[in-house]
N, C-alpha and C positions, 0 to 999 in steps of 0.2 A: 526243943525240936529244931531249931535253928541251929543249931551245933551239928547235925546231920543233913543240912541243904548242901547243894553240890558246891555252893562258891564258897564251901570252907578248904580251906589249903591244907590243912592237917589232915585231911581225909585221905587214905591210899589211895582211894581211886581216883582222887584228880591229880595225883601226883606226873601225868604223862602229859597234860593238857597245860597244865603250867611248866613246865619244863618246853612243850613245844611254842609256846608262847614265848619265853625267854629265849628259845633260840633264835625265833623267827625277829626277835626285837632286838637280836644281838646281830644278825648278818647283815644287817644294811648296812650299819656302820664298818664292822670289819670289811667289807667290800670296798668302800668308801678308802677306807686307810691304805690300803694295798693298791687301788686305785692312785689312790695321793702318793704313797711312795713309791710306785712304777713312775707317776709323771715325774715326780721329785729326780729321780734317778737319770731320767731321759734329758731332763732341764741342766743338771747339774754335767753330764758330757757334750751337751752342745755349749753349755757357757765355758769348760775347759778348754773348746777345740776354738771358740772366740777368742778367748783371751790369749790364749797361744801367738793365733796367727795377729793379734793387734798388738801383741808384745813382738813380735817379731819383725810388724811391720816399722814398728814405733824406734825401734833400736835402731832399725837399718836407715833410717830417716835421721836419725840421731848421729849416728856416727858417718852419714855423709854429711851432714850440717856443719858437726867437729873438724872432720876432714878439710874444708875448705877454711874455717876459722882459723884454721893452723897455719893457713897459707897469709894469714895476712892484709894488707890492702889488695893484695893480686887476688882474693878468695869470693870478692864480691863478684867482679865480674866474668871469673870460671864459673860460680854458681850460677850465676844469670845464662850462662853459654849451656853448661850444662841443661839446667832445668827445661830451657829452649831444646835443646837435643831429646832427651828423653821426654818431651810431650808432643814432640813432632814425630818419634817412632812408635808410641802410645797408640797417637791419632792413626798412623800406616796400618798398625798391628789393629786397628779397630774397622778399617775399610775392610782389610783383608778378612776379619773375621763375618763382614757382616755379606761378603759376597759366600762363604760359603755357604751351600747350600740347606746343612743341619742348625748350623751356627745364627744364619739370618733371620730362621723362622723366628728366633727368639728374642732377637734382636729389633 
């Protein structure tokens, strides 16, 4: 008589109840994964669009360092006049920004 109780799986008629079962124990997970490779996907172009701009900051950094190298004893203190120059219009370019009016709120 056990062989005709409802929790036997070989029976046709529970074959819709175990199948919704399986499904329902299957979509959490595939949600999850889709879920995981939508971030994956999103992670993976902001870290391309990082490394971009840090390879391109790094190089331009790079090849003014070389640039002056090249000069010799004279390269130390161009670099020094330099780097003085360019953190003094840095600093202008940072007043200026922080007077604008969109620019300051954020600032």
């Amino acid at each position: 008589m056990s062989w005709l109780s409802n929790s036997n799986p070989y029976l046709p008629w529970n074959w819709p109840s175990d199948l919704s079962k399986s499904f329902v124990s299957q979509l959490e997970p595939g949600i999850e994964f889709l879920l995981h490779v939508f971030l994956l996907s999103i992670l993976s172009i902001i870290q391309t669009i990082l490394s971009s701009f840090e390879f391109m900051f790094s190089s331009s950094l790079m090849a003014i360092v070389y640039s002056f190298q090249s000069l010799g004893p004279l390269g130390l203190p161009l670099f020094t006049g330099f780097f003085i120059v360019a953190a003094g219009i840095s600093m202008d370019l940072f007043h200026f920004a922080h007077d604008l009016p969109i620019v300051g709120d954020f600032i």
